[in-house]
KOLGU-4560 file (N, C-alpha, C; in nm, 3 decimals, padded with zeros to 5 digits):
<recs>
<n_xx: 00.535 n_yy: -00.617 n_zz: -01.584 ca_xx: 00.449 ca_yy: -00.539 ca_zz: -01.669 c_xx: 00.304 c_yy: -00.562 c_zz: -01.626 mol: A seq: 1 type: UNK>
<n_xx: 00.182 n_yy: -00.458 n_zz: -01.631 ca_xx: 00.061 ca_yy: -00.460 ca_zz: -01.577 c_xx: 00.025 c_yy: -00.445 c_zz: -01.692 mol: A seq: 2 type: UNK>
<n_xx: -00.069 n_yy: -00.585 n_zz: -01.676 ca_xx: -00.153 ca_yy: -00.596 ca_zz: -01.829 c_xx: -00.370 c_yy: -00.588 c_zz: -01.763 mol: A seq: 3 type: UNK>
<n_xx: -00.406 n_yy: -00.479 n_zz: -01.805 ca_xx: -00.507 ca_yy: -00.457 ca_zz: -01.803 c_xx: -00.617 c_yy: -00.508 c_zz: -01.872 mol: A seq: 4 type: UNK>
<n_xx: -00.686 n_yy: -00.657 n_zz: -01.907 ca_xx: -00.759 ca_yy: -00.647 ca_zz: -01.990 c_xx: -00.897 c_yy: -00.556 c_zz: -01.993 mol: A seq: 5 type: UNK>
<n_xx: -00.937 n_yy: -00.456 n_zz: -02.141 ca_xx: -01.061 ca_yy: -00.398 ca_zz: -02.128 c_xx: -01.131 c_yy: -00.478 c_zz: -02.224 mol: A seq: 6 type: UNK>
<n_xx: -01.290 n_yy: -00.499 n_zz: -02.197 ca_xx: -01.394 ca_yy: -00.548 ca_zz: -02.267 c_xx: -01.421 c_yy: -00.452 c_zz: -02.386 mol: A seq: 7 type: UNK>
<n_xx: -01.469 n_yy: -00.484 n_zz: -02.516 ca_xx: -01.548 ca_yy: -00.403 ca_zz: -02.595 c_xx: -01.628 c_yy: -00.346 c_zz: -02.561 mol: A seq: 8 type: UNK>
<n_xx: -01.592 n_yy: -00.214 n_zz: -02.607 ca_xx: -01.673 ca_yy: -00.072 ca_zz: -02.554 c_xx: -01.643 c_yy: -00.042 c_zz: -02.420 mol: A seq: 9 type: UNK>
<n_xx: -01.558 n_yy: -00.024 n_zz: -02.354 ca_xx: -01.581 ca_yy: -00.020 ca_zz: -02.196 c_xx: -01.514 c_yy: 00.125 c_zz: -02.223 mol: A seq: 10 type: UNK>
<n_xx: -01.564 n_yy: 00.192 n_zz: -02.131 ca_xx: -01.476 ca_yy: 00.357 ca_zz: -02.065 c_xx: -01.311 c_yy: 00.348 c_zz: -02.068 mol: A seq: 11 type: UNK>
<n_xx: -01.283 n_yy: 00.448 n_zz: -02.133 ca_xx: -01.120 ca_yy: 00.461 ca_zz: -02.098 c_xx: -01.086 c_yy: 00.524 c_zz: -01.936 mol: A seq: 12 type: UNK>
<n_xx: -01.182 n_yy: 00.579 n_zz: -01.914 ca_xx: -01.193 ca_yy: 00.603 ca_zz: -01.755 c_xx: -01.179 c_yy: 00.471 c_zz: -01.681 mol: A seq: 13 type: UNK>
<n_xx: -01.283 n_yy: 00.387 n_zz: -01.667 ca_xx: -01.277 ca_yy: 00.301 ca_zz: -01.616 c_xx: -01.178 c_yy: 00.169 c_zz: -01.590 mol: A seq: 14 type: UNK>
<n_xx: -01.121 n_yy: 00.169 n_zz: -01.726 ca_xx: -01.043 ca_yy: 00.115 ca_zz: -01.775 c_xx: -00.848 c_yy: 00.167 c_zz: -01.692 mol: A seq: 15 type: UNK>
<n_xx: -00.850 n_yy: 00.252 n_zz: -01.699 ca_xx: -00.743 ca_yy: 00.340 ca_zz: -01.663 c_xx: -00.722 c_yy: 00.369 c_zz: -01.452 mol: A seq: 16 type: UNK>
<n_xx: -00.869 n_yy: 00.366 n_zz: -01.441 ca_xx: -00.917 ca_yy: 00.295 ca_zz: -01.304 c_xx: -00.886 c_yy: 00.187 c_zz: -01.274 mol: A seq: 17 type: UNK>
<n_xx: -00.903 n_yy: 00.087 n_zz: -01.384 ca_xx: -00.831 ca_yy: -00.049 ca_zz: -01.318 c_xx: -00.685 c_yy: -00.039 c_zz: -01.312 mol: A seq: 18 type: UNK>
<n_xx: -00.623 n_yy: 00.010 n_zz: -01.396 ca_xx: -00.477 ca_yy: 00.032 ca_zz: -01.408 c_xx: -00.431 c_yy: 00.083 c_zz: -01.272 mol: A seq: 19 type: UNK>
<n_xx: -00.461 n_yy: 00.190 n_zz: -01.232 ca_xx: -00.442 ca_yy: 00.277 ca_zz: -01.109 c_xx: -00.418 c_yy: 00.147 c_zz: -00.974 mol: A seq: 20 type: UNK>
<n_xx: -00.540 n_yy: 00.077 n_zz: -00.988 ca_xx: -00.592 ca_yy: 00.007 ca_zz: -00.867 c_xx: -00.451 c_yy: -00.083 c_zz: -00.868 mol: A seq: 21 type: UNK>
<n_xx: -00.423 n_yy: -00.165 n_zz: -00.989 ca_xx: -00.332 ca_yy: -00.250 ca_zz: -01.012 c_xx: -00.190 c_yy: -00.223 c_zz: -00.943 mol: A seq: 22 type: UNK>
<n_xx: -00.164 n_yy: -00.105 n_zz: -01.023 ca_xx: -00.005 ca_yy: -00.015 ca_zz: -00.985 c_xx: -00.018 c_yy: 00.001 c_zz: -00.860 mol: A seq: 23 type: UNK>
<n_xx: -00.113 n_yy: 00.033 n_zz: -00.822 ca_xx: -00.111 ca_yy: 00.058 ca_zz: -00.630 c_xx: -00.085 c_yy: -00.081 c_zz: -00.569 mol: A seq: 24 type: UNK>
<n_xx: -00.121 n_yy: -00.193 n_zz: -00.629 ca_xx: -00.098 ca_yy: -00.307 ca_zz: -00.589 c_xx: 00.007 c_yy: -00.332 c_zz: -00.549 mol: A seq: 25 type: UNK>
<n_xx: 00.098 n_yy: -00.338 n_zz: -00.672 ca_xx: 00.269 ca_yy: -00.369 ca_zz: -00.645 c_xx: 00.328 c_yy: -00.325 c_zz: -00.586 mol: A seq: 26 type: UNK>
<n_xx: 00.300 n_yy: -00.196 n_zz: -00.522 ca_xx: 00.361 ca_yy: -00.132 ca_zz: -00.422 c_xx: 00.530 c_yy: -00.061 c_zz: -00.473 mol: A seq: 27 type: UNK>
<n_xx: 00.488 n_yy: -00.061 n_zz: -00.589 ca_xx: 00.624 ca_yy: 00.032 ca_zz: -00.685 c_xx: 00.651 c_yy: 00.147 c_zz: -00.580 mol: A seq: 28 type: UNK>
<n_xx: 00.531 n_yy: 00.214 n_zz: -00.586 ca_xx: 00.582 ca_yy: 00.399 ca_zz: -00.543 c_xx: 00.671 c_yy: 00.380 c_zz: -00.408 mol: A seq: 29 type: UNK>
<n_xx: 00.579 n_yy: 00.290 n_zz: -00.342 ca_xx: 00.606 ca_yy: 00.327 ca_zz: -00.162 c_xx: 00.750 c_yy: 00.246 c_zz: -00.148 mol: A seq: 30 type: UNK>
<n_xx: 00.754 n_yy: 00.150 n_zz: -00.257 ca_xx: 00.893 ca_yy: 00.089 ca_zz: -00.298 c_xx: 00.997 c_yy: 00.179 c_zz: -00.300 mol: A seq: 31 type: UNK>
<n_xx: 00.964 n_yy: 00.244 n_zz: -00.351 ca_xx: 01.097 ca_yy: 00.389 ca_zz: -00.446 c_xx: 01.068 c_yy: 00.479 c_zz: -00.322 mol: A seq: 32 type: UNK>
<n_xx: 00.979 n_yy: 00.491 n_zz: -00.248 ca_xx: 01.024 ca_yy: 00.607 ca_zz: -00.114 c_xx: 01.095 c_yy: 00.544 c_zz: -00.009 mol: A seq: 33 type: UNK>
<n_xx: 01.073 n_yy: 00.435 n_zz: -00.020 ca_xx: 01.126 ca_yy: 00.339 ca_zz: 00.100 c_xx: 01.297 c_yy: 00.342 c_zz: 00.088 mol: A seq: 34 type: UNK>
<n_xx: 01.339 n_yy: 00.370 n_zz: -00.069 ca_xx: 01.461 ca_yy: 00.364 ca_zz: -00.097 c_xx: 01.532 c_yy: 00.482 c_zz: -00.124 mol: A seq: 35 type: UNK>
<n_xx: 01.491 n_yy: 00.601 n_zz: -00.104 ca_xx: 01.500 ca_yy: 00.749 ca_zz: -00.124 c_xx: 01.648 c_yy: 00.756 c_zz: -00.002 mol: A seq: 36 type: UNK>
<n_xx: 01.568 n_yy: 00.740 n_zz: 00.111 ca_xx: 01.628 ca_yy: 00.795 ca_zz: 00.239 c_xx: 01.658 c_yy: 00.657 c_zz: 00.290 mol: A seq: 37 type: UNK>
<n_xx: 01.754 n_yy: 00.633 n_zz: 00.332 ca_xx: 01.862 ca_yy: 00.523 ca_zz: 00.441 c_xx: 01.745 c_yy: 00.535 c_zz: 00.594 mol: A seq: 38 type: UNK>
<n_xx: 01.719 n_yy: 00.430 n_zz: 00.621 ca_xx: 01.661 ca_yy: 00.466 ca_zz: 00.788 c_xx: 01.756 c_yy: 00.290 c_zz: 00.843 mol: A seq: 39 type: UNK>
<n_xx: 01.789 n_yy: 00.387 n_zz: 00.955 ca_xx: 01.835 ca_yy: 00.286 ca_zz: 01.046 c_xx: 01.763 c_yy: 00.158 c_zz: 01.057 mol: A seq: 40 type: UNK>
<n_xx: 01.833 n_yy: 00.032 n_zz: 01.127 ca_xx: 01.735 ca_yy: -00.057 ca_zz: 01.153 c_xx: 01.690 c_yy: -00.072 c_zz: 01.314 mol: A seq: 41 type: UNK>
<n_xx: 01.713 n_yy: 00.009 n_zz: 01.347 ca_xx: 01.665 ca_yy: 00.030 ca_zz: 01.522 c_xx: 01.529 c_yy: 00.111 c_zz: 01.509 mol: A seq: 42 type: UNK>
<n_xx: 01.539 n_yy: 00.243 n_zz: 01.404 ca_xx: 01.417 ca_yy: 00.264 ca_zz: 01.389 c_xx: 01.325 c_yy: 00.221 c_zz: 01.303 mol: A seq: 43 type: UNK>
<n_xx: 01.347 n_yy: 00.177 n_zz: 01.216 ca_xx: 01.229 ca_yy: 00.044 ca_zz: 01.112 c_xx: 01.147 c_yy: 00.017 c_zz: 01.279 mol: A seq: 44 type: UNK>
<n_xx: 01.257 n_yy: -00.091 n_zz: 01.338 ca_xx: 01.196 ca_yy: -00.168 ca_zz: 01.420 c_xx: 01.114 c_yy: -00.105 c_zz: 01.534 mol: A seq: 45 type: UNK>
<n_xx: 01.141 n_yy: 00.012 n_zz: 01.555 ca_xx: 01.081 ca_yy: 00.096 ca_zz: 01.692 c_xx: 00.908 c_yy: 00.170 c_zz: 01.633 mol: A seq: 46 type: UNK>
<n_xx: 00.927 n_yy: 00.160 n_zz: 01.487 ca_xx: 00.836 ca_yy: 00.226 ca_zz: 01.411 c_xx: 00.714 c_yy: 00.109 c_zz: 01.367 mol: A seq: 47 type: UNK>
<n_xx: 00.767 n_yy: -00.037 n_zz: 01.395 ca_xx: 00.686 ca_yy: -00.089 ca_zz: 01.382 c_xx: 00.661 c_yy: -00.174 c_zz: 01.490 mol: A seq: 48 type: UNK>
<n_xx: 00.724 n_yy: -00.154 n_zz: 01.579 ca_xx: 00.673 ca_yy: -00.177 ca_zz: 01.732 c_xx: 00.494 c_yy: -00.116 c_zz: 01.740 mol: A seq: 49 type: UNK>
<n_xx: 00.575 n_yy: 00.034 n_zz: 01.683 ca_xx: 00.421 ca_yy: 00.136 ca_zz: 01.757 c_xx: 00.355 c_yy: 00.083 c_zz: 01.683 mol: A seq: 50 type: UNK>
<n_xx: 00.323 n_yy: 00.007 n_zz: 01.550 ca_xx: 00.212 ca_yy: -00.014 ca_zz: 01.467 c_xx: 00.199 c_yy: -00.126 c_zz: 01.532 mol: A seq: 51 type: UNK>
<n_xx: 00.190 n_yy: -00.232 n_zz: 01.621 ca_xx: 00.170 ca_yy: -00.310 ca_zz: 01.658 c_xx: 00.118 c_yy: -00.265 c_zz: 01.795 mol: A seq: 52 type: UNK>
<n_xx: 00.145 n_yy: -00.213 n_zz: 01.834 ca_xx: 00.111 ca_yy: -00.174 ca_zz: 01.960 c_xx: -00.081 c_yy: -00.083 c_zz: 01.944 mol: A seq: 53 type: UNK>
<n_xx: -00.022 n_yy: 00.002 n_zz: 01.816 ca_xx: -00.141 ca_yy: 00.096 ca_zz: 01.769 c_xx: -00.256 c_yy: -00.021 c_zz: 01.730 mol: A seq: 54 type: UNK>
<n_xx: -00.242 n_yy: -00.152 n_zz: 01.665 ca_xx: -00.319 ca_yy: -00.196 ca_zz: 01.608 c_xx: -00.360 c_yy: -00.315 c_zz: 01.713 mol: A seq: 55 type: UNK>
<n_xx: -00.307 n_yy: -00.352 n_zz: 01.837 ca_xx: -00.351 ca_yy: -00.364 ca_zz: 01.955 c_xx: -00.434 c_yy: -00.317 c_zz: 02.022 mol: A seq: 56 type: UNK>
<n_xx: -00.443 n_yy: -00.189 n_zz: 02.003 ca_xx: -00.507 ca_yy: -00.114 ca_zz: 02.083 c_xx: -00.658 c_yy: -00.128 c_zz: 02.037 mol: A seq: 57 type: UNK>
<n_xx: -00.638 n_yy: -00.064 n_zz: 01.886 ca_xx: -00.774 ca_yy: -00.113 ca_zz: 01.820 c_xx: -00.834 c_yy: -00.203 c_zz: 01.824 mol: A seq: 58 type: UNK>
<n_xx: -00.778 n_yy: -00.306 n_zz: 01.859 ca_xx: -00.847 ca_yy: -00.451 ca_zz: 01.857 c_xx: -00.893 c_yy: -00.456 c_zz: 02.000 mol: A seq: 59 type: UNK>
<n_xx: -00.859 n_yy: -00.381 n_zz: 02.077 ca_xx: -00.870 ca_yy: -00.371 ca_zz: 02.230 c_xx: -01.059 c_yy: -00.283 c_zz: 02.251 mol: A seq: 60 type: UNK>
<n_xx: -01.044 n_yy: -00.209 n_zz: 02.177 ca_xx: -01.125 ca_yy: -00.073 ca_zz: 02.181 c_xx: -01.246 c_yy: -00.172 c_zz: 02.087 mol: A seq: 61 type: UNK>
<n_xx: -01.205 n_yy: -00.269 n_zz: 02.003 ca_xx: -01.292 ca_yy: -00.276 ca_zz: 01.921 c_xx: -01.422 c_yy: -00.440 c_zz: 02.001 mol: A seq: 62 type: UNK>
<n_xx: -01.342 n_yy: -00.468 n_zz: 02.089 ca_xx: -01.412 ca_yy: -00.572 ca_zz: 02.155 c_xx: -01.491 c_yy: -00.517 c_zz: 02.275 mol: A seq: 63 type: UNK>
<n_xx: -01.463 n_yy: -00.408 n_zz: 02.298 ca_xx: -01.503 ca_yy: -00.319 ca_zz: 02.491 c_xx: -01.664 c_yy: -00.317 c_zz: 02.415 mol: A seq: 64 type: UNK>
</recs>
């Protein structure tokens, strides 16, 4: 359960902003897409090859 404390008087906007930030935290949603569709485990792993490879690169580009 995500417990939000708000201060007296604060924005229900703002307030509801923190909520947002929170829920994105836990990673619920991308949880529940992750479990939608079956993916092999050859491609998990080939898919996060390239993100390693991609985030190599950047680190490559980011020192030149």
């Amino acid at each position: 359960m995500i417990i939000v404390p708000i201060k007296e008087g604060e924005n229900i906007d703002r307030a509801l902003k923190k909520f947002k930030r929170k829920f994105e935290k836990t990673g619920v949603v991308k949880e529940l897409r992750n479990r939608q569709a079956f993916t092999k485990k050859s491609v998990v792993l080939r898919e996060q090859y390239k993100k390693a490879v991609y985030k190599q690169q950047l680190q490559l580009n980011d020192e030149q």
